[in-house]
KEKE-3310 file (N, C-alpha, C; in steps of 0.2 Angstrom, whole numbers, plus 5000, padded with zeros to 4 digits):
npx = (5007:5017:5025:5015:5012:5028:5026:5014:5020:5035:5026:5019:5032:5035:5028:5022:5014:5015:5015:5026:5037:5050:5056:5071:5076:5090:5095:5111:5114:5119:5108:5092:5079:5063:5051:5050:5042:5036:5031:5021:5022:5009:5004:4996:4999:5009:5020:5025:5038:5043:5052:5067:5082:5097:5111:5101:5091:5076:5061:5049:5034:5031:5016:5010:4999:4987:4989:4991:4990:5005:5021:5032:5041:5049:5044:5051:5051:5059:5060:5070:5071:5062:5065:5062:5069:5065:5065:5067:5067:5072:5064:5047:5039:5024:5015:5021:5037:5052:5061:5067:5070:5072:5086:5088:5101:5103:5112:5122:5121:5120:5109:5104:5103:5101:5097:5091)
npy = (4859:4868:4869:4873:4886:4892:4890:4900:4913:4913:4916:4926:4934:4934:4936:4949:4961:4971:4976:4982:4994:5001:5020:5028:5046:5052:5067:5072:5081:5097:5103:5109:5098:5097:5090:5071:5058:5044:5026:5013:4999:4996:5007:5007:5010:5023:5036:5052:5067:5081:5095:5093:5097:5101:5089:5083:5070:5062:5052:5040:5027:5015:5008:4993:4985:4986:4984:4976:4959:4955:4952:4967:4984:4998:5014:5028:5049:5061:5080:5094:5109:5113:5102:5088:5069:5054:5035:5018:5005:4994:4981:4971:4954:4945:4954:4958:4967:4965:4969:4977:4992:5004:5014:5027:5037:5055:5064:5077:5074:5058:5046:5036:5018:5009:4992:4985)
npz = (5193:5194:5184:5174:5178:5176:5162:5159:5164:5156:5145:5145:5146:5136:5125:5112:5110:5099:5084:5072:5069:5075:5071:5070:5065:5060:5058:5051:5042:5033:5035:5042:5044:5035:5034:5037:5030:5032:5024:5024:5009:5006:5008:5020:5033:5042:5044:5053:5052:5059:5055:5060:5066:5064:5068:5075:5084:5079:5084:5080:5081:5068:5067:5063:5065:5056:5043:5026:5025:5017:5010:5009:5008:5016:5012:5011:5013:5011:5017:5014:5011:5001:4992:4988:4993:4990:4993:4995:5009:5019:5024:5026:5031:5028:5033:5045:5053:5052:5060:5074:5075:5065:5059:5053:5042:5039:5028:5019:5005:5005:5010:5022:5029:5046:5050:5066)
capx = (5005:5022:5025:5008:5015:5031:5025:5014:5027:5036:5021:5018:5036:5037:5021:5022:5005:5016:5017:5027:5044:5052:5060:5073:5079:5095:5099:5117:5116:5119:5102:5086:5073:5056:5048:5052:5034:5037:5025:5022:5022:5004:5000:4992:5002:5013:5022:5028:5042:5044:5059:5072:5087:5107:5113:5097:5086:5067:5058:5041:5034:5026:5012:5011:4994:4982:4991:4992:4999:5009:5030:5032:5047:5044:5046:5054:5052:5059:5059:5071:5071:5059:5068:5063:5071:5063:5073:5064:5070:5071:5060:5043:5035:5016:5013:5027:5044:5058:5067:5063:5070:5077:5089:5088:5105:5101:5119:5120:5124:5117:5104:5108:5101:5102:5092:5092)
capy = (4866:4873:4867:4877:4895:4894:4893:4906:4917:4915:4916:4934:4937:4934:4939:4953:4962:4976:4975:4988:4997:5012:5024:5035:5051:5058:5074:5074:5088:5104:5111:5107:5092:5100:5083:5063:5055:5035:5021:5002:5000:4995:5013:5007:5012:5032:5041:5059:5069:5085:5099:5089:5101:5099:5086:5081:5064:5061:5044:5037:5021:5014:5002:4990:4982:4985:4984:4969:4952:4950:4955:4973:4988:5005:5022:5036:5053:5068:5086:5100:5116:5112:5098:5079:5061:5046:5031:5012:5004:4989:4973:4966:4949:4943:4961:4961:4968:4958:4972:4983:4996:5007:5021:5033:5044:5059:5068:5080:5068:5053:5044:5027:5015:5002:4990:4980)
capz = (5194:5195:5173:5173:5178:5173:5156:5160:5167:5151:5138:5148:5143:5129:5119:5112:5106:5095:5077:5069:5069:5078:5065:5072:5059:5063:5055:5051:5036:5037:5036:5045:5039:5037:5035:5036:5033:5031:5022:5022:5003:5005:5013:5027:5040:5039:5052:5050:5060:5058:5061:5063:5068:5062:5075:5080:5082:5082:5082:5080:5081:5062:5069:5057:5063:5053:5035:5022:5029:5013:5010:5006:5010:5016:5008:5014:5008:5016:5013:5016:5007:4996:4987:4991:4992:4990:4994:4996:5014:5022:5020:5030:5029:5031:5037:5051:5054:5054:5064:5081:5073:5059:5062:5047:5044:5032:5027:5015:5000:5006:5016:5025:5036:5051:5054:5072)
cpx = (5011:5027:5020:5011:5020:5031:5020:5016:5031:5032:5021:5023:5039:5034:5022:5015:5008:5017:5018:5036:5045:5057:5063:5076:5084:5097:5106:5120:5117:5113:5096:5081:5068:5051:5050:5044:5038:5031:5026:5020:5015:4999:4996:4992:5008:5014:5023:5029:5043:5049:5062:5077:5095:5107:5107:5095:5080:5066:5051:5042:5029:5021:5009:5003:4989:4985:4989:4995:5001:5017:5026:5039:5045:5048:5044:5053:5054:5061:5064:5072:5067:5060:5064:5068:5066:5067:5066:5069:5070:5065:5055:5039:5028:5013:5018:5033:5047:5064:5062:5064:5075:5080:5091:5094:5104:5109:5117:5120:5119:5110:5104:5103:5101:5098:5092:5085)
cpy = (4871:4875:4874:4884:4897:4893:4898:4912:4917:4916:4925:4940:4938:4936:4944:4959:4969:4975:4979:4989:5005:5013:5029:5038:5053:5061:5074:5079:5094:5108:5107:5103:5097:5095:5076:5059:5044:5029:5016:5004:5000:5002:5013:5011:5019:5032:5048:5062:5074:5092:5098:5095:5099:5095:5083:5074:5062:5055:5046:5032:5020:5007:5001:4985:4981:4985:4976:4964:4948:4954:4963:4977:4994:5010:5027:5042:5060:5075:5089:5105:5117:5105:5091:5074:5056:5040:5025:5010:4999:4984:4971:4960:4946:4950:4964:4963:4963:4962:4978:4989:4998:5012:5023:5038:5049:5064:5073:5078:5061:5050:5035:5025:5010:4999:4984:4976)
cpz = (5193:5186:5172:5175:5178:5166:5156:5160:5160:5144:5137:5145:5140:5121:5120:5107:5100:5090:5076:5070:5071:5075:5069:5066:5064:5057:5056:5044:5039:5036:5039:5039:5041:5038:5033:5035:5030:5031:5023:5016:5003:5007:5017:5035:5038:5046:5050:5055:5055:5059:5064:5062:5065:5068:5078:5077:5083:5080:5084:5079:5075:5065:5064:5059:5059:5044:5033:5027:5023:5014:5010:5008:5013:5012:5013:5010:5013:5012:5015:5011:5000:4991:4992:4990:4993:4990:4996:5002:5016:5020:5029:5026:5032:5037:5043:5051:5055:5060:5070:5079:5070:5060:5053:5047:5038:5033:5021:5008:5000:5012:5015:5030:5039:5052:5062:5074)
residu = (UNK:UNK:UNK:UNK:UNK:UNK:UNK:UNK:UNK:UNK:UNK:UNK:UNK:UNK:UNK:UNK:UNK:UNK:UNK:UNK:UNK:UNK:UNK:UNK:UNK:UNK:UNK:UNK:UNK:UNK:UNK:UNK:UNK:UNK:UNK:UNK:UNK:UNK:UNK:UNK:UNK:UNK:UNK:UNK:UNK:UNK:UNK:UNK:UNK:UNK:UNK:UNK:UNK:UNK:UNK:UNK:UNK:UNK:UNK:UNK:UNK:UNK:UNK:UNK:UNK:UNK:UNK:UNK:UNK:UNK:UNK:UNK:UNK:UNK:UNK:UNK:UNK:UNK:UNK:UNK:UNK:UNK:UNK:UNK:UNK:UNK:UNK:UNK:UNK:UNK:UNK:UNK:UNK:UNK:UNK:UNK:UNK:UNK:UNK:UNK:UNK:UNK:UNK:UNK:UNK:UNK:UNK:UNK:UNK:UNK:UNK:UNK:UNK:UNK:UNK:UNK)
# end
């Protein structure tokens, strides 16, 4: 009995029912984002963050349940001042994230990111 609820007790903590990825933007240009919207290449699943400030960071979480369960990447497209980027990012398989989350830096020049 005691086999029986300590694998319970670890099933509890270690299931996790979340599919997806939390995206943070950090704004390190010098002009305000007007919008990050972010896809799974199957366009299932989008987020979109809005008003991001010089210096600033905003997140959302891209819930990845209901897409494809095959590979795919996401796209990024952000706006400021009229102008866009497009940039392809990171890597999922069979529908899932391979990472908890992606940290987005947007410079004025470039745009990078981490994945952990």
């Amino acid at each position: 009995m005691k086999q029986i609820m300590t694998l319970l007790v670890f099933c509890l903590m270690t299931c996790d029912n979340k599919n997806g990825v939390e995206l943070i933007i950090h704004n390190e240009s010098d002009e305000m984002i007007d919008s990050v919207r972010v896809w799974t290449s199957d366009r299932k699943a989008t987020v979109k963050l809005s008003n991001i400030k010089t210096g600033e960071k905003k997140s959302d979480f891209l819930d990845m349940t209901k897409i494809s369960k095959t590979d795919g990447d996401y796209l990024l497209k952000i706006s400021f001042n009229g102008t866009f980027k497009n940039e392809n990012m990171g890597y999922y398989t069979n529908g899932f994230s391979l990472d908890e989350t992606i940290d987005v830096y947007v410079t004025n020049d470039t745009i990078t990111y981490v994945q952990k």
